[in-house]
C-alpha positions in Angstrom: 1.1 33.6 15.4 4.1 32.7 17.9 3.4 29.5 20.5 4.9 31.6 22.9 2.3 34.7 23.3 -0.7 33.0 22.7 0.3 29.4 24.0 3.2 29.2 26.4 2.4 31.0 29.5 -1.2 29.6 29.4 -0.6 26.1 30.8 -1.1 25.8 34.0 -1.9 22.8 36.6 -4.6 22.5 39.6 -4.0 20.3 42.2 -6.7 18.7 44.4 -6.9 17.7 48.0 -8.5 14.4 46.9 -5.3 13.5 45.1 -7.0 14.4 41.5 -5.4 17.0 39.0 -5.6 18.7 36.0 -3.8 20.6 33.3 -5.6 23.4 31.6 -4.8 26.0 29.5 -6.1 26.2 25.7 -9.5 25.0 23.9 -8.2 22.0 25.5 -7.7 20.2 28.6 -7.4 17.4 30.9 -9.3 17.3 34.0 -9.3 15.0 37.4 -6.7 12.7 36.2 -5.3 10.0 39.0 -2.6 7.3 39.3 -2.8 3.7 38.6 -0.6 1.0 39.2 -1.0 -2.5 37.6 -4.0 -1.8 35.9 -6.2 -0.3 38.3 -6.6 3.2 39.7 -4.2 3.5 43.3 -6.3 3.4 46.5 -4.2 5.2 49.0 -4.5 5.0 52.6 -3.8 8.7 52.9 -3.0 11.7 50.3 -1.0 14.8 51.0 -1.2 17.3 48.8 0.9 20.8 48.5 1.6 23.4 46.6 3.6 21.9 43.5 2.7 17.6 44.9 0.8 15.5 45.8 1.9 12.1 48.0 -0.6 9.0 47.5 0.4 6.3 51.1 -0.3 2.7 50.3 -0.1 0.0 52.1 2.7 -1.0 50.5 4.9 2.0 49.7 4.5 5.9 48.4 3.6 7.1 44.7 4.7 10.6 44.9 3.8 13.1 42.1 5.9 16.5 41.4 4.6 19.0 38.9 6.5 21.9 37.5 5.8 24.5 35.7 8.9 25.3 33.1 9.1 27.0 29.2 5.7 26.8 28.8 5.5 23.3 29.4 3.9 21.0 32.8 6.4 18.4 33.4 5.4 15.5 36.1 7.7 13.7 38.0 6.7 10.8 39.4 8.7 9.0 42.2 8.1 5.5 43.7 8.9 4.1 47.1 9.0 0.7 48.8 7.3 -0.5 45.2 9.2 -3.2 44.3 8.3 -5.8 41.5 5.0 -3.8 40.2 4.8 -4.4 36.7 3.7 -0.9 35.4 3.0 2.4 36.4 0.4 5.5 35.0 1.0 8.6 36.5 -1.6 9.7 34.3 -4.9 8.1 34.8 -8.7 8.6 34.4 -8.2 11.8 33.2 -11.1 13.6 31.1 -10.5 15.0 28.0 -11.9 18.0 27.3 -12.1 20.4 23.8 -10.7 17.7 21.4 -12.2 15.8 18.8 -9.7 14.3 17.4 -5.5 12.4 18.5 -2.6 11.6 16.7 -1.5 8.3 17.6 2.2 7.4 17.0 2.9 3.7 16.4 5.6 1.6 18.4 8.0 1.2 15.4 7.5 0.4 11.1 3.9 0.1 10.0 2.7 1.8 12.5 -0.4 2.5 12.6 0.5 6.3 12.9 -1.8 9.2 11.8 -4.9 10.9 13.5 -7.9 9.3 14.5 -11.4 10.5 16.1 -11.7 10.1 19.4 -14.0 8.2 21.6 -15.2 6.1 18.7 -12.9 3.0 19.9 -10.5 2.5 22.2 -6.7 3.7 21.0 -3.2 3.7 21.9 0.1 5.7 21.0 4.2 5.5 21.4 5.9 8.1 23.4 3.7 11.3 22.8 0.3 11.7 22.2 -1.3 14.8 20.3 -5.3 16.0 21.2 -6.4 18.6 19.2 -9.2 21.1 17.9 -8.9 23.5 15.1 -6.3 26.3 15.8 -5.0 24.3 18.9 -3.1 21.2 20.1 -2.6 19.7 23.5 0.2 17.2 23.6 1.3 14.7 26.1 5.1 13.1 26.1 8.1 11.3 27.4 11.8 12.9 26.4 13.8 9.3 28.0 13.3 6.0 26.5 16.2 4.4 27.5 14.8 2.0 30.1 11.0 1.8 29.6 8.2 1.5 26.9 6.2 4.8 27.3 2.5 4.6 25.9 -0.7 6.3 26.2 -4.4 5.0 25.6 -7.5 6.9 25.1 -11.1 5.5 25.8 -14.1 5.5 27.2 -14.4 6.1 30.6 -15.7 4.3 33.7 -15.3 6.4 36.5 -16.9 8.2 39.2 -17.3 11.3 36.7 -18.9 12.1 33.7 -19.8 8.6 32.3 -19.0 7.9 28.4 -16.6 11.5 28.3 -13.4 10.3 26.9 -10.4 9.3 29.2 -6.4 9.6 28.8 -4.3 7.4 30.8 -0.5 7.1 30.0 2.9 6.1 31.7 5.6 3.0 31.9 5.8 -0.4 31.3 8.5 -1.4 34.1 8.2 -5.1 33.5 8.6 -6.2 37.3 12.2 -4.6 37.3 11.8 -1.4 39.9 13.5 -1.8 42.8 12.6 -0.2 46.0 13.0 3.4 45.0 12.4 4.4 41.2 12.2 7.8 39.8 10.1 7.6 36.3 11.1 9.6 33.4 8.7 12.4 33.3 5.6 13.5 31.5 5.4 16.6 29.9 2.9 18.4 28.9 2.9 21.0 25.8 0.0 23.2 23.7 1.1 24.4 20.1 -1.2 26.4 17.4 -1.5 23.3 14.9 -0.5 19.6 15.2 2.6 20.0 13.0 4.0 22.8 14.7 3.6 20.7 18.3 4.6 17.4 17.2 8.2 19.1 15.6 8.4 21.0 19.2 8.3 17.4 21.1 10.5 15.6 18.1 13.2 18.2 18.6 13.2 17.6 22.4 12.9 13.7 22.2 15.8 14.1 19.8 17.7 16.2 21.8 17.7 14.3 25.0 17.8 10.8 23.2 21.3 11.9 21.7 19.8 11.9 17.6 22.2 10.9 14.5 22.5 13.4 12.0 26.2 12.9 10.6 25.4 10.8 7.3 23.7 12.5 3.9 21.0 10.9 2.8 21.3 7.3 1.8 21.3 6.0 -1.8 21.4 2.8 -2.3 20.5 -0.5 -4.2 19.3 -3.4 -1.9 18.9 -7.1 -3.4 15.4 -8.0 -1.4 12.4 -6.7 -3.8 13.7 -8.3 -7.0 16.2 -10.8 -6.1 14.6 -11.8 -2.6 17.2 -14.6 -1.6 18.1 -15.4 -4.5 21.2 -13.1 -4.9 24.3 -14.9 -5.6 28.2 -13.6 -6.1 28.0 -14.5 -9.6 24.3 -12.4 -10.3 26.3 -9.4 -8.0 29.1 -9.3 -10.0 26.6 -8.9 -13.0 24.4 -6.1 -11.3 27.4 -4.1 -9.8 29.0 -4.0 -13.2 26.2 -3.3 -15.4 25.8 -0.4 -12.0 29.3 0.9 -13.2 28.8 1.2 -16.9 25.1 3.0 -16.3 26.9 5.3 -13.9 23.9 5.0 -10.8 25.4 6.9 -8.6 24.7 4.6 -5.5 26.5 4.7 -2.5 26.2 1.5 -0.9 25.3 -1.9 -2.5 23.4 -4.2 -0.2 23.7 -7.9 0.3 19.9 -9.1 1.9 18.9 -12.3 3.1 20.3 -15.3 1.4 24.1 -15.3 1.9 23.8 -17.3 5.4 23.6 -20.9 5.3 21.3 -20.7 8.6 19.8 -17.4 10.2 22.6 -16.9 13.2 25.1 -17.9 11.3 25.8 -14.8 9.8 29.7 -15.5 9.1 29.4 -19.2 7.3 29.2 -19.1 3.6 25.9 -20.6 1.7 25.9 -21.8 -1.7 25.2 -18.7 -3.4 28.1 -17.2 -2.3 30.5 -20.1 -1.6 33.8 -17.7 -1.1 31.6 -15.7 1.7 31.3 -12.4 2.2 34.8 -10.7 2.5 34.7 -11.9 -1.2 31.6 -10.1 -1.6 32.4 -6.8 0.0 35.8 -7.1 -2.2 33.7 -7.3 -5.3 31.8 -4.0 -4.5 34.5 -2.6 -3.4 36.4 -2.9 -6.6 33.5 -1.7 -8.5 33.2 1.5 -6.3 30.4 1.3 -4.3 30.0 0.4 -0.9 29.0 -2.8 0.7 25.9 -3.4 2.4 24.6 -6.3 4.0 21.4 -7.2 5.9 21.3 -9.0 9.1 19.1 -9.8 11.9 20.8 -10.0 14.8 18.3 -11.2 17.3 17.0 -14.2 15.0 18.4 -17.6 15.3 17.2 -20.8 13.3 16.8 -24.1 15.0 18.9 -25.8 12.5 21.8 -23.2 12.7 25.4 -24.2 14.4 24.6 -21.4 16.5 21.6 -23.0 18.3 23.2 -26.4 18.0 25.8 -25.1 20.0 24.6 -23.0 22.2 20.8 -24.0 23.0 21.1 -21.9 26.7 21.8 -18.4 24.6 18.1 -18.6 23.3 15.6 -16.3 25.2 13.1 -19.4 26.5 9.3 -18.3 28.0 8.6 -19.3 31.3 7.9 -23.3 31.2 11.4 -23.1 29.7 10.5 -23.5 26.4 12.3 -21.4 23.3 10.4 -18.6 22.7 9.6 -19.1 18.8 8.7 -16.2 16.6 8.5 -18.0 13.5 7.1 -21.8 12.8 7.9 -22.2 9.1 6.6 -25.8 8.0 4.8 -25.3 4.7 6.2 -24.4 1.6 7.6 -21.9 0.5 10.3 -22.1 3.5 11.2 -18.4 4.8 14.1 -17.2 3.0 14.6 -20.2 1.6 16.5 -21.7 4.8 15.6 -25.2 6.2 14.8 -23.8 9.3 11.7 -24.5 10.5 11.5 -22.5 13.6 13.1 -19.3 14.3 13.9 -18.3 18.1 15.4 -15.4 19.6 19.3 -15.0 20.9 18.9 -13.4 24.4 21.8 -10.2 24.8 21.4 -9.8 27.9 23.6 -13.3 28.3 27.4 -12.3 27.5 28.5 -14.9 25.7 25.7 -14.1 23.0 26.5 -10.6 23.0 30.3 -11.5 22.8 29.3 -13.5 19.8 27.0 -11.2 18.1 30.1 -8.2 18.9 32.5 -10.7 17.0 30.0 -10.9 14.4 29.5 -7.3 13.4 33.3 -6.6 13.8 34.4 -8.9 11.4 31.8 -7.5 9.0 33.6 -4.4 9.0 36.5 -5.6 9.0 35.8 -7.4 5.7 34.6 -3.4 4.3 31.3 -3.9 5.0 29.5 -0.3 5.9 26.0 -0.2 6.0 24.1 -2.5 8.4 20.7 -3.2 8.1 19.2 -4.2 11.1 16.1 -6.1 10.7 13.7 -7.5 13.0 14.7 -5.9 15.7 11.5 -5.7 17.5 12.1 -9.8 18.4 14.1 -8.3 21.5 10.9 -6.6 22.9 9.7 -9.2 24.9 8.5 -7.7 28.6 10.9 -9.2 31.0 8.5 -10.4 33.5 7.0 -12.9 31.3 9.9 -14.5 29.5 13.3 -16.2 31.2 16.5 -13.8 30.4 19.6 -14.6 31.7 19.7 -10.9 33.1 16.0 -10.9 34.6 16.9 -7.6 36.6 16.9 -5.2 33.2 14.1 -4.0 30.8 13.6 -5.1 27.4 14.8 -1.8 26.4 17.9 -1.6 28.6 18.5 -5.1 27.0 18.0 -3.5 23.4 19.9 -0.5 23.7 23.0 -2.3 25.5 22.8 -4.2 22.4 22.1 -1.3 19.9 25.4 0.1 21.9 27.9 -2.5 20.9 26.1 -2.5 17.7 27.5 0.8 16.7 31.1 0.5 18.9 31.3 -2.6 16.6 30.9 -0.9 13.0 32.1 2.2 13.6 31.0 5.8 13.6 31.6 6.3 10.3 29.0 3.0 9.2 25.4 3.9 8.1 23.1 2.1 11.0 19.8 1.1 9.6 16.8 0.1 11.8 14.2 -2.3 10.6 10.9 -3.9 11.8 12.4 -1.8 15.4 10.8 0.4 17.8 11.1 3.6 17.3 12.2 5.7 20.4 14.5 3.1 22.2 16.5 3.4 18.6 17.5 7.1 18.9 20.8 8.0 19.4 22.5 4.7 17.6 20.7 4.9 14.2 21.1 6.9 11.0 18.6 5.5 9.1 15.1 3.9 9.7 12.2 1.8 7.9 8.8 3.2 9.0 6.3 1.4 6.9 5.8 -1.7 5.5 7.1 -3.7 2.7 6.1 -2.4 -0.6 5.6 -5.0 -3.4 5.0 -5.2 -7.1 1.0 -4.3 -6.6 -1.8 -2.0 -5.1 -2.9 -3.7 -2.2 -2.7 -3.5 1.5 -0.4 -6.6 1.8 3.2 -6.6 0.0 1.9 -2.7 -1.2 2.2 0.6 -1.1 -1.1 1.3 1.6 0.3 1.3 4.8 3.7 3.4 3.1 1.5 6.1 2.0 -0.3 6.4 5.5 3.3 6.5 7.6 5.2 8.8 5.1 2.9 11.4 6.1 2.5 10.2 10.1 6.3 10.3 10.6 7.1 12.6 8.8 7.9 14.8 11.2 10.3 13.4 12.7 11.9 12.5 10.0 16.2 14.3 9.9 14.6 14.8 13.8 15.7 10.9 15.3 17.3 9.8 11.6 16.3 9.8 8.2 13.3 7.9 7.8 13.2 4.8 5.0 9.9 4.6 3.0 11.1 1.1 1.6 12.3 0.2 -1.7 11.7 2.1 -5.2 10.2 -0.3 -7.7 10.9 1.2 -11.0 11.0 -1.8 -13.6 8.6 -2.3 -16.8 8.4 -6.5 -16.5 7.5 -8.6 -13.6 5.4 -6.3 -11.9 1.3 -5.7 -11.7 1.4 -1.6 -10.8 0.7 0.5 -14.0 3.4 3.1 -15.3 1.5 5.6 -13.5 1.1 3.8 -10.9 5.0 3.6 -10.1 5.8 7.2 -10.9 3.0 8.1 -8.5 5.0 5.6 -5.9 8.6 6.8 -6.7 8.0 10.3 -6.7 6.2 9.6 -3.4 9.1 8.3 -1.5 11.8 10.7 -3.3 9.8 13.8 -1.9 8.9 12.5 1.6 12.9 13.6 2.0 14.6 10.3 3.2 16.8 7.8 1.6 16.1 6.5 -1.6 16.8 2.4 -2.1 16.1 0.5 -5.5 16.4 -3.1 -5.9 15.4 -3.4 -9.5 18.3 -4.6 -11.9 18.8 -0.8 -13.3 21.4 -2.0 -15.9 18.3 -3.9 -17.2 15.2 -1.2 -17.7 14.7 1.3 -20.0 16.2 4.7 -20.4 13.2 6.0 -19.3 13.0 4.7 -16.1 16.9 5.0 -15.2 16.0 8.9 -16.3 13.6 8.8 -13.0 15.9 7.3 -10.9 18.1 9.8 -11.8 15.5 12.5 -11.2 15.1 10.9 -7.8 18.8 11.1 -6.7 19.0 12.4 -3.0 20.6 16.0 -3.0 21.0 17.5 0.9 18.7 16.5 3.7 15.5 18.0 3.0 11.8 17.3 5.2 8.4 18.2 3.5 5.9 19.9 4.9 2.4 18.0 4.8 0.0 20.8 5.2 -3.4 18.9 4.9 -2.2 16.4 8.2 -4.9 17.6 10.5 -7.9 17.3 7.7 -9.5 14.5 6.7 -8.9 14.3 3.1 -8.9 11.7 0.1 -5.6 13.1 -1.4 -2.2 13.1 0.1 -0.5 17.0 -0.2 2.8 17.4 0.5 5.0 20.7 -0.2 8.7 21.6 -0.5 9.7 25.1 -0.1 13.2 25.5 -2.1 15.6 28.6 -2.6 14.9 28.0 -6.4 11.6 27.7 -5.7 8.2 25.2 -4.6 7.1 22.0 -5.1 3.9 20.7 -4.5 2.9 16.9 -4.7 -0.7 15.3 -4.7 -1.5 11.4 -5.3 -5.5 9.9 -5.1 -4.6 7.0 -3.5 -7.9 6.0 -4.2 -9.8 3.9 -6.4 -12.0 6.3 -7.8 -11.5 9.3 -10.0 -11.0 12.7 -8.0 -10.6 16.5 -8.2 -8.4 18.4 -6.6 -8.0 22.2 -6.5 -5.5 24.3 -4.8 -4.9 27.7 -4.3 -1.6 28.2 -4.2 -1.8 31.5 -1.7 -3.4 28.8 0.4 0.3 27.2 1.1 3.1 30.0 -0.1 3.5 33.8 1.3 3.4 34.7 -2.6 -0.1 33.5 -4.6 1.2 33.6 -8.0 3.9 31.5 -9.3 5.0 30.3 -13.0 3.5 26.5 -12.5 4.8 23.8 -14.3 3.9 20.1 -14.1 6.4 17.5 -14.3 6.3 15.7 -17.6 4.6 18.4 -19.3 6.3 21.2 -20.9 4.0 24.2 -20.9 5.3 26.9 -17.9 2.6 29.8 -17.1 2.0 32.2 -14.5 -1.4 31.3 -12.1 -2.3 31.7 -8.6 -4.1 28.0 -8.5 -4.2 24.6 -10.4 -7.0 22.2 -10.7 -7.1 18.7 -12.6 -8.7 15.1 -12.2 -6.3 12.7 -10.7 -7.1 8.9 -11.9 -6.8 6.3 -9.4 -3.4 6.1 -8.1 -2.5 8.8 -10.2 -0.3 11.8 -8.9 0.9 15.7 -10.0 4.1 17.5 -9.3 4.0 20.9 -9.9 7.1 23.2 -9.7 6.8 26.8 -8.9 9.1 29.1 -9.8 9.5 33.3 -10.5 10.3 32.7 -13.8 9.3 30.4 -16.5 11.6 26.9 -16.6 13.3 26.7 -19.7 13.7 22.8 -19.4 12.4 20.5 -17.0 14.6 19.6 -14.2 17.1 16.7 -14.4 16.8 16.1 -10.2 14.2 16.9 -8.2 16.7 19.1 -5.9 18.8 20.8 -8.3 17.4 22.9 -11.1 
């Protein structure tokens, strides 16, 4: 079925002479929707409406609204006059839903929550687009610039004048105080697709486009030192690991230096104990080995006993009695990171001497051969200017961010792998190549320091994944000691983040596990950029199904993330133009032609299927080349 016959020349909008609209086209709609400002629906002292506007007079200034009908899209413009120092605006407001049961919600940045929810069961909120849907039809509701403002969308019960308890949309722009006396809002467009994966790749590809999207790097391979080493790593344990690397022959392409090598968060460029020669040393010794050096740095976090703050206490970003705004407070034991800092505040960019600093800080990293940069805790910058003291009070947080984001990149170089972390999402376009979406996952099953939330975002973001960057699922844990998850348990995990198509990171010592479990690794090598297709994401189902669709032939993926045993049967005509296909499941040798597969999944247990025209002689060394 093509979006364009039976989709795009449906949309349509009415406008009303009491200042209400709609947008209507499919099995679903949105009906009598209104402005608001601050909070509260706009009570103009007179509305002019014409053919493709409407005009809302207040007492203090003009909201004007512009709609246009273009490609099968609404967009809305949305112009403000004489509206200085209002905090945020929804161009959208009050409007009734109509026709959908159920959203997708997209988070603000890693962990989400991402994924599709009912609606009108509790009050919910999404990042930059917002997806309504119905079987055989999806309605969605987006921003293509987030360069200057946090876009979001919330969905709840309504309140209104209309049908009481029907489920309303609002959505628009978080201006923090900053607009001036004219402002013209990015606009809101509004799109229909045939399925919620077809729509949501429509509106990535556009976001993408008009954000300026990364795609130059392959997909990232890499060992980081966090989810073994934590801060522990020292020069003399890398040397160790990148020359037991070399004789195993892992094939990474970077080697990455985490937390630890600072003596003091902020002071990124003074030596600690663990590596007392620094970190030109450190990039030399990877270097020499044959990899290249990675490092991890945060660039907006600052410890209160670093020379940094010492030295320059007016750099910190303070709240408004003054005060440093403190993210962290760490006076139990353990200590975070193992630093003596106690609390952890945040360097304000928008003040040019800390932006001069942080440039000389990310230029001498590269200058010492360092050449992937992960980013973390990025989100510390989000902090709505009209309720903290910047030394530039006149820009955004985002304007703020993606100044610094900017000089970030001039800094290391085109040719340097950019990696966000514990970010938002959409102001990041454009500057990174790579990007963690979930949460940390840890040596166990559970929802903190596990794999839970990872297993919910690899399939939410998954399509936007080689859209804005590659998306990061987190680290690989592949070793047999110090760890609670069962072998099947980790297989299930690894093969997981291999086939959700990103980049693949380990930070177990390889040189140090068995055969067996450097064979996976191996099997889980990153070929060419490749994106799965998860065709179960509009059903509510126990298992996760994921599909790849290869010149040599399919794959198809299914894990019970469950606790409980569970059957699953597919038909493989169900997914594939072609219903029969020679099927063969990884780690079992046996190749024979069907046109389904069903078996009982254990807890936590997964299958991997390939399906090919002809029988595999041998099972595949890599998941992308056989």
């Amino acid at each position: 079925m093509e979006e364009k016959g039976e989709y795009m020349e449906k949309l349509d909008y009415r406008l009303y002479e009491n200042g209400r609209w709609d947008i209507t086209g499919g099995a679903v709609a949105l009906c009598h929707a209104y402005p608001a400002i601050d909070g509260s629906l706009i009570s103009p002292v007179r509305v002019t409406k014409g053919e493709d506007f409407i005009r809302y007079q207040l007492e203090q200034g003009e909201l004007q609204l512009q709609f246009l009908k273009k490609d099968g899209e609404i967009e809305v413009r949305c112009r403000l006059l004489g509206l200085s120092g209002i905090h945020d605006v929804e161009p959208m407001a009050d409007g009734e839903v109509k026709g959908a049961g159920r959203a997708f919600l997209q988070g603000f940045g890693m962990e989400g929550p991402s994924g599709t929810r009912n609606i009108g069961e509790e009050p919910l909120t999404s990042n930059g687009l917002v997806g309504l849907y119905c079987p055989g039809h999806a309605f969605f509701v987006y921003a293509l610039e987030h360069g200057k403002y946090v876009n979001r969308y919330y969905l709840s019960r309504r309140r209104g004048p209309f049908t009481e308890g029907s489920v309303c949309l609002q959505g628009g722009f978080n201006l923090e105080g900053t607009a001036g006396e004219e402002e013209m809002l990015p606009s809101l467009f509004f799109k229909e697709a045939p399925s919620l994966d077809a729509g949501l790749s429509a509106c990535a590809k556009r976001i993408a486009a008009a954000m300026g999207a990364r795609h130059r790097q392959p997909p990232a391979f890499h060992w980081c030192s966090w989810y073994y080493l934590y801060q522990n790593l020292s020069q003399e344990l890398l040397e160790e690991y990148v020359d037991g690397f070399q004789k195993e022959k892992i094939p990474f392409r970077y080697i990455q230096i985490d937390a630890g090598y600072a003596p003091s968060l902020g002071d990124w460029l003074l030596p600690s104990h663990l590596f007392p020669e620094g970190l030109k040393e450190a990039a030399r010794i990877i270097l020499k080995a044959g990899f290249q050096p990675g490092i991890w740095i945060g660039p907006f976090m600052v410890g209160d006993r670093s020379r940094l703050f010492a030295e320059h206490p007016d750099w910190i970003l303070r709240d408004l009695d003054g005060k440093p705004v403190t993210m962290i407070q760490s006076y139990n034991e353990p200590k975070v990171w193992g630093n003596r800092d106690s609390d952890y505040y945040v360097l304000d960019t928008s003040h040019p001497e800390a932006m001069a600093y942080l440039k000389e800080v990310f230029e001498t990293l590269h200058a010492w051969g360092f050449s992937l940069f992960k980013t973390d805790f990025m989100l510390w910058n989000m902090h709505d200017t009209a309720k903290v003291k910047r030394y530039d009070g006149s820009r955004t947080s985002v304007e703020i961010f993606r100044d610094t984001l900017r000089m970030i990149r001039e800094a290391i170089g085109e040719e340097s792998y950019f990696l966000g972390c514990i970010a938002p999402f959409l102001p990041f376009i454009g500057f990174a190549d790579g990007m963690r979406i979930a949460g940390d996952v840890g040596a166990q099953w559970a929802e903190d320091y596990g794999p839970v939330n990872m297993i919910r975002e690899v399939a939410a973001d998954n399509y936007f994944n080689h859209v804005y960057w590659q998306n990061d699922p987190d680290s690989v844990l592949l070793r047999e000691f110090e760890i609670f998850l069962k072998p099947h348990e980790i297989q299930s995990l690894a093969l997981l983040q291999a086939l959700s198509g990103g980049m693949v990171t380990t930070s177990d010592p390889v040189h140090q596990i068995g055969e067996e479990r450097r064979k996976l690794l191996r099997f889980l090598t990153p070929g060419e950029k490749v994106r799965p297709r998860f065709p179960c994401l509009e059903e509510e189902r126990t298992e996760l199904v994921l599909l790849h669709e290869l010149e040599q032939g399919k794959l198809l993926y299914a894990m019970n993330p469950s606790g409980r045993p569970l059957t699953v049967a597919y038909e493989f005509g169900e997914f594939f133009e072609e219903p029969e296909w020679y099927v063969r499941r990884f780690g079992e040798a046996l190749s024979e032609k069907k046109s389904w597969y069903t078996t009982v999944l254990k807890p936590h247990e997964s299958l991997l299927l390939f399906l090919t025209r002809e029988p595999l002689a041998e099972e595949p060394r890599n998941l992308w080349r056989w």
